[in-house]
C-alpha positions, 0 to 999 in steps of 0.5 A: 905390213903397209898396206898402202903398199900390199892393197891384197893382204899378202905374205911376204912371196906370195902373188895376187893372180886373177883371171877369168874364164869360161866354157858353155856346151851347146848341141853338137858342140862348146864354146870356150872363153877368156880374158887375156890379161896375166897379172902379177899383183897389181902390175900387169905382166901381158896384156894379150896372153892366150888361156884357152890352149890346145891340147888335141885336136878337139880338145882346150883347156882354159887355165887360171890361177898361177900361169907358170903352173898351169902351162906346165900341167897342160904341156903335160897332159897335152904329152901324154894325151899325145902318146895315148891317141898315137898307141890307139891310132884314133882321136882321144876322149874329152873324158881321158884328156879330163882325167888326165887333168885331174890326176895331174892336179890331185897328185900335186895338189899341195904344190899348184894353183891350177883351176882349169876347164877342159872342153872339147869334142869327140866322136863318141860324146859329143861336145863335153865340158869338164871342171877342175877347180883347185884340189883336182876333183872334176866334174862334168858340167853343161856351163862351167866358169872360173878365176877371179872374175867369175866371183862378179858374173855368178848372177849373170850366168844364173839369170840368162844361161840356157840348156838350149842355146845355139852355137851363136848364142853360145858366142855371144853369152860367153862374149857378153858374160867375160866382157862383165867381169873384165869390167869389174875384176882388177885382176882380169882385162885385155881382150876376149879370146873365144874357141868354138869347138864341134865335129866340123873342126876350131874356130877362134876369135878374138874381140878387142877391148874396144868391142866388147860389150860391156853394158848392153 
């Protein structure tokens, strides 16, 4: 194997992929965050490519780990989910979308590479993160965090998170917390998009590259 060629080590047909995301819960809502770089070994396939997707009304998921997997787990769930809220005739759950997630995920767990975070907000709960990692548990989580940047900002979330922070501060944790990783993840880069979700409705941002807040 020439590894002047193949930098990661890998076997014949298999891709590096890399990403990084991230979701954080604060009173009355959460804050969903990613990069949007989608990468094929060391080319970069799209530079702008949206990972927090929408599955419901109040409802995302921020995927990692092969992008064509993902999508196809989200259409799916996303089909259902549908189905689900329309025989009931009201919104549906975080903890149904999250489970929905997680069937799909477990049931095929030997045939994907989809670690997901689903976060959103219902009536019933509030504002309620979700992880899925590879292999298709799910746990409930105030902040949760994933893909190949995430390896880089583990000490980053530890020493500044907070169970009490703002919307704003949300924001600017989940801004400041990708920004880290893109900047020394290979694997992540582009742009921030960031999906703030409460019981008045979605936002989106996006922070352009040369926004973000790297080091300060």
């Amino acid at each position: 194997m020439n590894l002047s060629m193949n930098p990661y080590g890998l076997k014949d047909g298999e891709m590096s992929s890399g990403t990084t995301i991230l979701a954080v819960k604060f009173d009355g809502g959460v804050v969903l965050g990613a990069d949007s770089r989608t990468s094929t070994g060391s080319y970069v396939a799209n530079r702008v490519s949206d990972k927090v997707v929408q599955i419901s009304d109040y409802i995302y998921t921020c995927r990692s780990g092969s992008a064509a997997d993902t999508q196809a787990v989200a259409d799916n769930a996303k089909y259902y989910l549908e189905a689900h809220a329309t025989e009931l005739g009201r919104l549906p759950r975080v903890d149904t979308a999250a489970h929905l997630f997680k069937t799909i995920c477990y049931n095929n767990k030997d045939r994907l590479m989809a670690g997901l975070i689903v976060g959103g907000w219902d009536p019933y709960n509030g504002g309620q993160i979700y992880e899925i990692p590879l292999g298709g548990t799910m746990t409930p989580q105030s902040y949760a965090l994933g893909g190949s940047g995430s390896s880089y900002i583990y000490g980053f979330v530890d020493a500044y998170y907070r169970p009490d922070m703002s919307k704003d501060e949300c924001k600017e944790f989940v801004k400041k917390a990708i920004s880290h990783a893109m900047s020394r993840d290979g694997s992540s880069g582009g742009v921030v998009r960031l999906v703030i979700i409460d019981k008045s409705g979605v936002e989106k941002e996006v922070v352009l590259g040369d926004q973000l807040p790297f080091f300060q």
